[in-house]
ROMAR-484903 format. One line per 5 residues: their letters; for each residue x negated, y negated, z of N, C-alpha, C. Coordinates in Angstrom, 1 decimal. Layout:
<atoms>
A) X,Y,Z,X,Y,Z,X,Y,Z  ...
</atoms>
This chain:
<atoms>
XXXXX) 35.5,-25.4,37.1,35.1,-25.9,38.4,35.7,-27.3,38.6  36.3,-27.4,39.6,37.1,-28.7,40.3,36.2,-30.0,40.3  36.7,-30.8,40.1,36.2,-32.3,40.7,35.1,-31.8,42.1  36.5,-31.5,42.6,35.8,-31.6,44.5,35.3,-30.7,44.5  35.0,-29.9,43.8,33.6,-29.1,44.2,32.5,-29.6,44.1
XXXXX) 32.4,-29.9,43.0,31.3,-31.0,42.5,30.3,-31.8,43.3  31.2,-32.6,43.6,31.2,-33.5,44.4,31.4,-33.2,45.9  31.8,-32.4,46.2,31.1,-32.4,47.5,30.4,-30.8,48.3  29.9,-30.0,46.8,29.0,-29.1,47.4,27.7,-29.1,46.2  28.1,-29.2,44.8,26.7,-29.5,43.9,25.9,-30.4,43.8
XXXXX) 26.7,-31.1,44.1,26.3,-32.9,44.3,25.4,-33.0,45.5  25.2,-33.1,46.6,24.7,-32.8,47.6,23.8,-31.8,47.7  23.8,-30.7,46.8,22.7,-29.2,46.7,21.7,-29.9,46.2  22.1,-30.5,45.5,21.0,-31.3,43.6,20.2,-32.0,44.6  20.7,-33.1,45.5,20.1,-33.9,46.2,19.1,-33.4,47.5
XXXXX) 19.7,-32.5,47.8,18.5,-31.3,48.9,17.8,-30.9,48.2  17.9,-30.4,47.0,17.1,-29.3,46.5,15.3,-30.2,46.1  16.0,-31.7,45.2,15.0,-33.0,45.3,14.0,-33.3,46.6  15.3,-33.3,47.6,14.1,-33.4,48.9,13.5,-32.5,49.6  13.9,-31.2,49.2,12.9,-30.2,49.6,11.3,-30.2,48.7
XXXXX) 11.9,-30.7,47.6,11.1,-30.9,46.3,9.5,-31.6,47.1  10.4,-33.1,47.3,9.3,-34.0,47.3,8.3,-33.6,48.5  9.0,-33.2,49.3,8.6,-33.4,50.8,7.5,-32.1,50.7  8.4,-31.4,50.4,7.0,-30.0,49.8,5.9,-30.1,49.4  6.3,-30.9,48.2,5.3,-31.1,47.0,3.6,-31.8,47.8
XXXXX) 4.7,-32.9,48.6,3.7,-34.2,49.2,2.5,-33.1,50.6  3.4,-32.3,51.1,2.4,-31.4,52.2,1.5,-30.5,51.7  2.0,-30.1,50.2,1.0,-28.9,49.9,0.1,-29.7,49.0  -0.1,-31.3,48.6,-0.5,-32.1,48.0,-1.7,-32.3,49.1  -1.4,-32.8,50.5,-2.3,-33.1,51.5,-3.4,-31.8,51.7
XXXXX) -2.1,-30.6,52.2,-3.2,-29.3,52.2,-4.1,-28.9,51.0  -3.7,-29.1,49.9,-4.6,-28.5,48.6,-5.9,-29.6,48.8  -5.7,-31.0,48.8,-6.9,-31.6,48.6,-7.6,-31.3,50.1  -7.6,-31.5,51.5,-8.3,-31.1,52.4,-8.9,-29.8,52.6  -7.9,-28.6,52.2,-8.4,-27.3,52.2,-9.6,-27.2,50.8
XXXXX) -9.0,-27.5,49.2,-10.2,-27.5,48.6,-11.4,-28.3,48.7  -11.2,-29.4,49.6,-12.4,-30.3,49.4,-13.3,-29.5,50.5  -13.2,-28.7,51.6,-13.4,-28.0,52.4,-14.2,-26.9,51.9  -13.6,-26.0,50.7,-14.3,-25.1,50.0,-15.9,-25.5,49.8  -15.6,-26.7,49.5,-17.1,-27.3,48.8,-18.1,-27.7,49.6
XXXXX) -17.5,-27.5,51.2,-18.4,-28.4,52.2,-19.5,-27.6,51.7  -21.0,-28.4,52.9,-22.2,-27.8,52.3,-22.2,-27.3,53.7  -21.3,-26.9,55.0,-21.9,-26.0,56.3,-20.4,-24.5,55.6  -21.3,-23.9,56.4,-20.7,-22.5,55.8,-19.3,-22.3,56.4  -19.7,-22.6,58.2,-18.6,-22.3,58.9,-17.3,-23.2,58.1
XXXXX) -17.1,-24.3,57.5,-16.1,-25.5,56.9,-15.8,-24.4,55.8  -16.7,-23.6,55.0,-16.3,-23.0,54.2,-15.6,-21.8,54.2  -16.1,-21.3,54.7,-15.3,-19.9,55.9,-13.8,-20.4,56.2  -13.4,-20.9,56.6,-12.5,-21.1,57.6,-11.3,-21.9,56.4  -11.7,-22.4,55.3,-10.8,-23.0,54.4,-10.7,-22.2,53.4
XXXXX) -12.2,-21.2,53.3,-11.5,-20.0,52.6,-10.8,-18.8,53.1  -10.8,-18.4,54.9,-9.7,-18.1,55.2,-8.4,-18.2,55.1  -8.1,-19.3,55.1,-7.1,-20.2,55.1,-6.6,-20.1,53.6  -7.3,-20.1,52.9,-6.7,-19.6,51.4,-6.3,-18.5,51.0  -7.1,-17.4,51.7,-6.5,-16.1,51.2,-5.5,-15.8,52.6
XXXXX) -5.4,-16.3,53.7,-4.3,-15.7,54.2,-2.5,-16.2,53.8  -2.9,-17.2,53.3,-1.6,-18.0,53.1,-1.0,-17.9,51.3  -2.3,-17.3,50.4,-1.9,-17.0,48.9,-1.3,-15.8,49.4  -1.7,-15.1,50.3,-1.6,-13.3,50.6,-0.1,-13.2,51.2  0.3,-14.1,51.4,1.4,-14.0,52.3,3.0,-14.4,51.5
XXXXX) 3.8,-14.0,51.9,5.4,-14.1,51.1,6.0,-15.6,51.8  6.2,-16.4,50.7,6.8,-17.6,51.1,7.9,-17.2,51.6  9.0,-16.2,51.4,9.8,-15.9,52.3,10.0,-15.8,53.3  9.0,-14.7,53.8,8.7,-14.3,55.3,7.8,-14.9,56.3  6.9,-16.0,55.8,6.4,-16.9,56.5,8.0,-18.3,56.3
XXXXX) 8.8,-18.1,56.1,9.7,-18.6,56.3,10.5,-18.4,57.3  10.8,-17.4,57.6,11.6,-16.7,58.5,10.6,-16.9,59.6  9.3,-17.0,60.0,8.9,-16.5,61.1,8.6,-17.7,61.6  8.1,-19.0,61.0,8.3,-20.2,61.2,9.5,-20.7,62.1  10.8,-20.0,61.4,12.0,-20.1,62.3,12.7,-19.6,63.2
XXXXX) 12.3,-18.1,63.1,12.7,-17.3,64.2,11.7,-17.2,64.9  10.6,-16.8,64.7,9.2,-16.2,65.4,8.6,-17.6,66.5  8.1,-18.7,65.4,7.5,-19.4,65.9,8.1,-20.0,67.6  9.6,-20.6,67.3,10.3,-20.9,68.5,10.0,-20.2,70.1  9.8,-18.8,69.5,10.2,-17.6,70.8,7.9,-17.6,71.3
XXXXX) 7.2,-18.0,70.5,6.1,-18.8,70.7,5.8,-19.6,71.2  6.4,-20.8,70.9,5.6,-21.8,71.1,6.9,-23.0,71.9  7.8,-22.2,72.1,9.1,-22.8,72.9,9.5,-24.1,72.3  9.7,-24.3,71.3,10.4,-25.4,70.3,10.9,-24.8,68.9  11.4,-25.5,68.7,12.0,-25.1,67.1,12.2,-26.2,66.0
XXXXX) 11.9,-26.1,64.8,12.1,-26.7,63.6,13.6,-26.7,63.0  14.3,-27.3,62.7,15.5,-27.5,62.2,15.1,-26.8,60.5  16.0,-25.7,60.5,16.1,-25.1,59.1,15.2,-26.0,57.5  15.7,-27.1,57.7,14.8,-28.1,56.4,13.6,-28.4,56.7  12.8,-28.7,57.8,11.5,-28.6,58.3,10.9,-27.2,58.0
XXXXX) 11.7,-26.3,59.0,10.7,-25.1,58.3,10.6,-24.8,57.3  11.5,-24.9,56.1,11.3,-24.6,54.8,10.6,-25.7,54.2  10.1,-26.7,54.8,9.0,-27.0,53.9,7.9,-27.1,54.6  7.7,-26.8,56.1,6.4,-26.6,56.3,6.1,-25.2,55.4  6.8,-24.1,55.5,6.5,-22.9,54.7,6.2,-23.1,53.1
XXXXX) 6.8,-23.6,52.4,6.7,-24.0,50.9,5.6,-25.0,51.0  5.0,-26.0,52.1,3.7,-26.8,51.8,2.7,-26.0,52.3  2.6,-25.5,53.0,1.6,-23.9,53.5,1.3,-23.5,52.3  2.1,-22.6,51.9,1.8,-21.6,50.9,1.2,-22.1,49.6  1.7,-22.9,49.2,1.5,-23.7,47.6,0.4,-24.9,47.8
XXXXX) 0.2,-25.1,49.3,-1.3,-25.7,49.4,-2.1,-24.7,48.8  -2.3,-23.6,49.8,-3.3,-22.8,49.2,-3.4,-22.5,48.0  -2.4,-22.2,47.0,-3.0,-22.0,45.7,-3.2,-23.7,45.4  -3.5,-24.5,45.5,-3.4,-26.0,45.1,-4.8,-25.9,45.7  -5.3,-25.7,46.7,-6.2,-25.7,47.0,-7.8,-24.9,46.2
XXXXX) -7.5,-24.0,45.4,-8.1,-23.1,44.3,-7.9,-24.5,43.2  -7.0,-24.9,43.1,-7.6,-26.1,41.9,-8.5,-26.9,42.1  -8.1,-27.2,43.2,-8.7,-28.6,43.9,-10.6,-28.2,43.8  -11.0,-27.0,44.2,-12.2,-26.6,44.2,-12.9,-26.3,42.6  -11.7,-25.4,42.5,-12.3,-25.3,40.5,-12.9,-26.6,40.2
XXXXX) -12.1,-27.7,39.9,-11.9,-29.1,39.3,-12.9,-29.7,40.0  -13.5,-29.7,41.0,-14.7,-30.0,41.8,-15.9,-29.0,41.3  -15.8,-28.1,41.4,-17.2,-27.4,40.7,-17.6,-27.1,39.7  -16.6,-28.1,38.8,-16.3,-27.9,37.2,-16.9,-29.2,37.1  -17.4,-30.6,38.1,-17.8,-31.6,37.7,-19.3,-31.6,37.7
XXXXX) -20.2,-31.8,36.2,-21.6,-31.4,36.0,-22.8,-32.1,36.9  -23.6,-30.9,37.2,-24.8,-31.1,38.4,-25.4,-32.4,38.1  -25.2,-33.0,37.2,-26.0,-34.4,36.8,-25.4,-35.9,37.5  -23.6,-35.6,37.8,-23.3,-36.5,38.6,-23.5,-36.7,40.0  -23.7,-35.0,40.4,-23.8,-35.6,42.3,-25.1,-35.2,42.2
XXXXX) -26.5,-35.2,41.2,-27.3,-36.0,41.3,-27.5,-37.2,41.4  -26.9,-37.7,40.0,-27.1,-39.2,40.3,-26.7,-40.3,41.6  -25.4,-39.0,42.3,-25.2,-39.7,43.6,-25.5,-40.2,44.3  -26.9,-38.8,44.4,-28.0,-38.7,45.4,-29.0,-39.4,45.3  -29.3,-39.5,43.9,-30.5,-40.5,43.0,-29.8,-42.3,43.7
XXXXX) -28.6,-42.5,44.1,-28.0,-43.9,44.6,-27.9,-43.7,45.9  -28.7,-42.9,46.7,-28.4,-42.6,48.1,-27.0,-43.0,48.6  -26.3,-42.6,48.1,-24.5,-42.2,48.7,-24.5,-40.9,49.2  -23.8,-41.4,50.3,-23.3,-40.3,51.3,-22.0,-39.4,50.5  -22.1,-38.2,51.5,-21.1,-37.0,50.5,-19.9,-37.6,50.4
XXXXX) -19.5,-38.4,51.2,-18.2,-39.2,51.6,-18.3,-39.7,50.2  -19.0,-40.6,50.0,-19.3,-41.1,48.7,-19.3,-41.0,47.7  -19.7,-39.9,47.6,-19.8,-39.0,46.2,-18.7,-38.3,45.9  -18.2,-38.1,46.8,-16.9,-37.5,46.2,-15.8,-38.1,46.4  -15.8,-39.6,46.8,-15.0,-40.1,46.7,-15.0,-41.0,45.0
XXXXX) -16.5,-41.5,44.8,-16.7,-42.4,43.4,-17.0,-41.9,42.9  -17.6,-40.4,42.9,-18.0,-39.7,41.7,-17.0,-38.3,41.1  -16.8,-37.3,42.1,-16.2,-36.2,41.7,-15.0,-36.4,42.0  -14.6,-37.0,42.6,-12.8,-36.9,42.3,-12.3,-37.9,41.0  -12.6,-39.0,41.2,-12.0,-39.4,39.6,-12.2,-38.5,38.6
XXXXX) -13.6,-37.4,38.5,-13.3,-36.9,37.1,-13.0,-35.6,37.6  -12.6,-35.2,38.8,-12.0,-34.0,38.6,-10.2,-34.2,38.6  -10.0,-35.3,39.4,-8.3,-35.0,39.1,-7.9,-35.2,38.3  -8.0,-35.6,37.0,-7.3,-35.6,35.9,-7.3,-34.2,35.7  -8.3,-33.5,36.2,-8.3,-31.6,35.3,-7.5,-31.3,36.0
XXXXX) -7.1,-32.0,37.3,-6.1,-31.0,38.7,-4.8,-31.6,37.7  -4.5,-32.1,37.5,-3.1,-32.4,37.3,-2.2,-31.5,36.4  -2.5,-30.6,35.4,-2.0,-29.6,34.4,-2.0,-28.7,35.6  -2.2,-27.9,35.9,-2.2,-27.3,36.7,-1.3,-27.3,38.1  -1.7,-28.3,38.6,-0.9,-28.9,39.6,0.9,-29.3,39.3
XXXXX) 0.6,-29.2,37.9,2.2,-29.6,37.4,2.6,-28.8,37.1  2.0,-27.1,36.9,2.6,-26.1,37.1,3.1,-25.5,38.4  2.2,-25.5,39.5,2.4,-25.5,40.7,3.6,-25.9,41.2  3.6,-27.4,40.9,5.5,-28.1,41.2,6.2,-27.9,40.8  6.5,-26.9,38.9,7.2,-26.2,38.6,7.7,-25.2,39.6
XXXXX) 6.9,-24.1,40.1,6.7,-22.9,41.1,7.3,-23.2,41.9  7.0,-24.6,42.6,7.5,-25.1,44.1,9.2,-25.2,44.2  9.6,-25.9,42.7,11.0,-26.5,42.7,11.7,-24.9,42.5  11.2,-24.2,41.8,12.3,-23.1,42.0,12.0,-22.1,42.7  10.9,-21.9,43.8,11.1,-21.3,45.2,11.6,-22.0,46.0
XXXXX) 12.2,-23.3,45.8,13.5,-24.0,47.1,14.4,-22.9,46.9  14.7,-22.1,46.4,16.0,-21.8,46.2,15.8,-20.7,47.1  14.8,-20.1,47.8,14.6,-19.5,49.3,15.3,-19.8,50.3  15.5,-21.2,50.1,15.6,-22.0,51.3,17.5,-21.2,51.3  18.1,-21.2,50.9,19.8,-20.9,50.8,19.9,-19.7,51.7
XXXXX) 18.8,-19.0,52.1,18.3,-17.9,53.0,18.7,-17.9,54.4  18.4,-19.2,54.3,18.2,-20.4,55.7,19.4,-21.0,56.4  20.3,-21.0,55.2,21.8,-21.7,55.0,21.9,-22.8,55.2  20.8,-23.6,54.5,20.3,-24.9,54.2,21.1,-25.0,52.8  21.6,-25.8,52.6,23.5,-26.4,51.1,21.9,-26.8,49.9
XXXXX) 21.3,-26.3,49.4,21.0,-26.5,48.5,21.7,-26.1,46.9  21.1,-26.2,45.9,21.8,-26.0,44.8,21.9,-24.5,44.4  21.3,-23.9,44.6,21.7,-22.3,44.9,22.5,-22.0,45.5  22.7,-22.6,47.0,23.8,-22.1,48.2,25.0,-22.5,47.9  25.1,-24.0,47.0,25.9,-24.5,46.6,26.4,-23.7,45.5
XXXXX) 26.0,-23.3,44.3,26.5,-22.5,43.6,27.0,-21.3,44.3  26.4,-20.4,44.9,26.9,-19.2,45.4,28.3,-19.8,46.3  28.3,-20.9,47.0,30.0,-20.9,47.7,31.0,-21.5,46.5  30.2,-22.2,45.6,31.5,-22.2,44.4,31.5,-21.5,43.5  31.1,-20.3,43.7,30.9,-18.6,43.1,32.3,-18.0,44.0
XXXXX) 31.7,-18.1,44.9,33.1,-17.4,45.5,34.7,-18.2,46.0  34.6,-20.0,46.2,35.7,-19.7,45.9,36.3,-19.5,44.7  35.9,-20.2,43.6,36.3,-20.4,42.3,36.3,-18.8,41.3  35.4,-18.0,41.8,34.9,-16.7,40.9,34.8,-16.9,39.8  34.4,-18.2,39.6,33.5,-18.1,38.1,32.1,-18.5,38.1
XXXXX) 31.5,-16.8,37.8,30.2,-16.5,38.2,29.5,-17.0,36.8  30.0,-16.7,35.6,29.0,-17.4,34.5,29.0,-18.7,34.0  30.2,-19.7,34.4,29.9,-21.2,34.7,28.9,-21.5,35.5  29.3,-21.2,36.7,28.4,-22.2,37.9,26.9,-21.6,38.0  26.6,-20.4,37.4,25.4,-20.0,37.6,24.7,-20.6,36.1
XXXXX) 25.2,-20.8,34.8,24.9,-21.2,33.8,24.6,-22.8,34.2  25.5,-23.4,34.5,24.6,-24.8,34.9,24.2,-25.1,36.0  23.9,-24.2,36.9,22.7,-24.4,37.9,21.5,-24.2,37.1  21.3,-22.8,36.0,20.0,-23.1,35.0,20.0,-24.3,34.8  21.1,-25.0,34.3,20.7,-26.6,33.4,20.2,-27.4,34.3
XXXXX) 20.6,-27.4,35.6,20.1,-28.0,36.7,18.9,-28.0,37.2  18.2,-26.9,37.4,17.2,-26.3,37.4,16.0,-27.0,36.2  16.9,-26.5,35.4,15.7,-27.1,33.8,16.1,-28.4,33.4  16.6,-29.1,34.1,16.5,-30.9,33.6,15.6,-31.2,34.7  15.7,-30.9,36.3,14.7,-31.7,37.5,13.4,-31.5,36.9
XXXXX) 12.6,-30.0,36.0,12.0,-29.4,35.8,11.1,-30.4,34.8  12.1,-30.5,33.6,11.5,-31.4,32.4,11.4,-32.7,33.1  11.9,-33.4,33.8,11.6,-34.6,34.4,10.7,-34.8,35.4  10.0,-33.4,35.9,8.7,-33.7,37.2,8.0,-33.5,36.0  8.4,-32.8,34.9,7.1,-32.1,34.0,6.8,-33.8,33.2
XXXXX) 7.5,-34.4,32.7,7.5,-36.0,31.9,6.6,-36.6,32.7  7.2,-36.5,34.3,6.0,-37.5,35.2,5.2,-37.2,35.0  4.6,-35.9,35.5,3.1,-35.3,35.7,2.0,-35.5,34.5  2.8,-35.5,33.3,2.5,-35.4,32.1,1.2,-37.0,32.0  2.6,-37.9,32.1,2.4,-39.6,32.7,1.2,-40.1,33.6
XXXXX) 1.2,-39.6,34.7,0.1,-39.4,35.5,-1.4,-38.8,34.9  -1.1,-37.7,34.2,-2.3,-37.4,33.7,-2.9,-38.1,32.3  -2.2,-39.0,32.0,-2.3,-39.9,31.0,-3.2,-41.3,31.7  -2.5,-41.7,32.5,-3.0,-42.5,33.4,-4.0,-42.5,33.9  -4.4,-40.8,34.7,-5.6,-41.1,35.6,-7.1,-41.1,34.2
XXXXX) -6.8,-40.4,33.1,-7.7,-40.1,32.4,-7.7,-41.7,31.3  -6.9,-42.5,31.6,-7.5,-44.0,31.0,-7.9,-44.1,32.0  -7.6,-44.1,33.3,-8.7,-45.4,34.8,-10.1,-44.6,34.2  -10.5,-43.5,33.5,-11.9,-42.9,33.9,-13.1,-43.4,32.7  -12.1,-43.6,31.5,-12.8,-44.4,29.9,-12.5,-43.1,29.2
XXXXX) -11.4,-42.0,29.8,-11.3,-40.4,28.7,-9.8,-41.5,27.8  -9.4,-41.1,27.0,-9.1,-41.1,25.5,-7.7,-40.1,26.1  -6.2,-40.7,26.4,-5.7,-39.5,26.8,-5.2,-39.1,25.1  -4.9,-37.4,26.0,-4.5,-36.9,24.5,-2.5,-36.8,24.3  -2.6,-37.1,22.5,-1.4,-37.6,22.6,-0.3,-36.4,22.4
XXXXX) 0.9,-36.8,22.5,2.0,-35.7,22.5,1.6,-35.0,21.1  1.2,-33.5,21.1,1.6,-32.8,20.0,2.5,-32.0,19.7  3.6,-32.0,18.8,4.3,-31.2,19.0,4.6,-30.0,18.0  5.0,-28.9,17.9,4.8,-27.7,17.5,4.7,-27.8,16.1  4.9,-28.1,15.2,4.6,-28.5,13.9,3.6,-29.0,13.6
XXXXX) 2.9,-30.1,14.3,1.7,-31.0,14.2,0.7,-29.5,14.7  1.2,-29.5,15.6,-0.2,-27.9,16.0,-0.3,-27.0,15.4  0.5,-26.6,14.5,0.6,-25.4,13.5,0.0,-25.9,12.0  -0.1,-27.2,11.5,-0.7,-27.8,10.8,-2.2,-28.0,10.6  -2.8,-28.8,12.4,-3.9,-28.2,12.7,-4.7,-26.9,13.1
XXXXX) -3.8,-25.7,13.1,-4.7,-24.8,12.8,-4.6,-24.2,11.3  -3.3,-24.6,10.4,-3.8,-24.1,9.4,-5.2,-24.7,9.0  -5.0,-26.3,8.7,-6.5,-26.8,8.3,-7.5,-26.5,9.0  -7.6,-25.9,9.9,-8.8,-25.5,10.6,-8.8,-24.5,9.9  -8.2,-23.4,9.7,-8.4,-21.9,9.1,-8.7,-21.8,7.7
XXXXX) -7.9,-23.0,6.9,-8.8,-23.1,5.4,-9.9,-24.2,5.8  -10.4,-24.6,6.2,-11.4,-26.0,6.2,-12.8,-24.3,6.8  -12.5,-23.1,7.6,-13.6,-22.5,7.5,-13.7,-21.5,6.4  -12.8,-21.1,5.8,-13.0,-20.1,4.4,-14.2,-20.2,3.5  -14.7,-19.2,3.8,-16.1,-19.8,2.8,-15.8,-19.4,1.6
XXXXX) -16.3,-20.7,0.3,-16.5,-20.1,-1.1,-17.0,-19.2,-1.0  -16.6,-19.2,-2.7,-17.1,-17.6,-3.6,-18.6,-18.5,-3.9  -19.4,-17.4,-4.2,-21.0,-17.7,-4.9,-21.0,-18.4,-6.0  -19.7,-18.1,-6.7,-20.2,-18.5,-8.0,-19.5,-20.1,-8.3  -18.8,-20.6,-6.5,-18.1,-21.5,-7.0,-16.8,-21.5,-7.5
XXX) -16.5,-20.0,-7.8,-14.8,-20.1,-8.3,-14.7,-20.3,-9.7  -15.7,-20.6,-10.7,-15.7,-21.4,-11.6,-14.9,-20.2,-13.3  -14.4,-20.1,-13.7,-14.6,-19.0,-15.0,-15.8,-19.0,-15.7
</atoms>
């Protein structure tokens, strides 16, 4: 692959593919916490309608709520989104709603004794879930959530559908002029799995962070040797002696 290819179709894909990233990331960030925090309201109708909202949009093909956004919606509602808007109102839609399933878990996963005590400090629900259940639920949302943005970064590659120059569309035009299909597709993986390990480092960071602001102890890097050590000692530390001690 040429200089100028490079540089003026991968280079540029890498950089869309990023801003589909963030801009995605940041809508289905807004939608997951408003739609899950909605799950939890105490009126039914709030509930209803955010759990609507969840199963119509998990149930649905980020694909083709793609397309309909851009073809469909226009011939609707007489305006139109520019190909990179709809692909990420569609990618912040969709991946809200599953974000939105965390967002509720991680909230009803925080014990009946703190939004007593809430209540026992007469705070309002506003209150309580602003000083009590979200500090100790987002730290649990973030593992999760950082799989999520794994999912998010490599359904951009939908977007090439669109004929939006991301790093897929970019590969496939320097597929065909160049026809070398197992270069440029071999380091679009690497492309792919470096933005990947670097949201995955943040997220990691973040969840280190929010679980010191709370007085949790974060837990440190283990890595596959260290884990394989702790479960042997776990496996001999339960072996029960013999009766007699072992002894001759």
């Amino acid at each position: 692959m040429t200089a100028g290819l490079w540089e003026h179709w991968v280079l540029p894909g890498i950089w869309i593919t990023i801003q589909l990233t963030v801009y995605s990331a940041a809508l289905a960030t807004v939608v997951a916490f408003g739609v899950g925090m909605a799950r939890t309201h105490r009126l039914w109708i709030v509930r209803f309608a955010a759990g609507f909202y969840t199963e119509v949009f998990r149930g649905t093909s980020a694909l083709i709520l793609m397309f309909w956004i851009f073809f469909v919606l226009p011939q609707l509602a007489g305006w139109s989104l520019v190909p990179m808007w709809a692909a990420v109102l569609a990618l912040g839609l969709s991946y809200g709603a599953y974000g939105a399933e965390v967002v509720r878990g991680a909230l009803n996963a925080v014990t009946p004794a703190q939004r007593e005590a809430g209540v026992a400090l007469s705070f309002t629900p506003w209150q309580r879930m602003r000083l009590i259940l979200l500090p100790q639920a987002v730290p649990e949302m973030i593992p999760p959530f950082s799989n999520l943005l794994i999912e998010l970064l490599k359904g951009t590659a939908l977007v090439s559908l669109l004929g939006i120059g991301d790093v897929s569309f970019a590969a496939n035009l320097v597929r065909l002029a160049t026809t070398e299909s197992a270069e440029i597709y071999s380091l679009t993986l690497v492309i792919y799995f470096v933005i990947a390990f670097l949201l995955t480092r943040m997220m990691r960071s973040l969840e280190r962070r929010t679980k010191a602001g709370i007085g949790q102890r974060p837990e440190p890097g283990i890595g596959v040797m260290r884990k394989l050590s702790i479960r042997q000692t776990t496996e001999i530390s339960q072996v029960p002696t013999s009766a007699g001690g072992g002894g001759a």
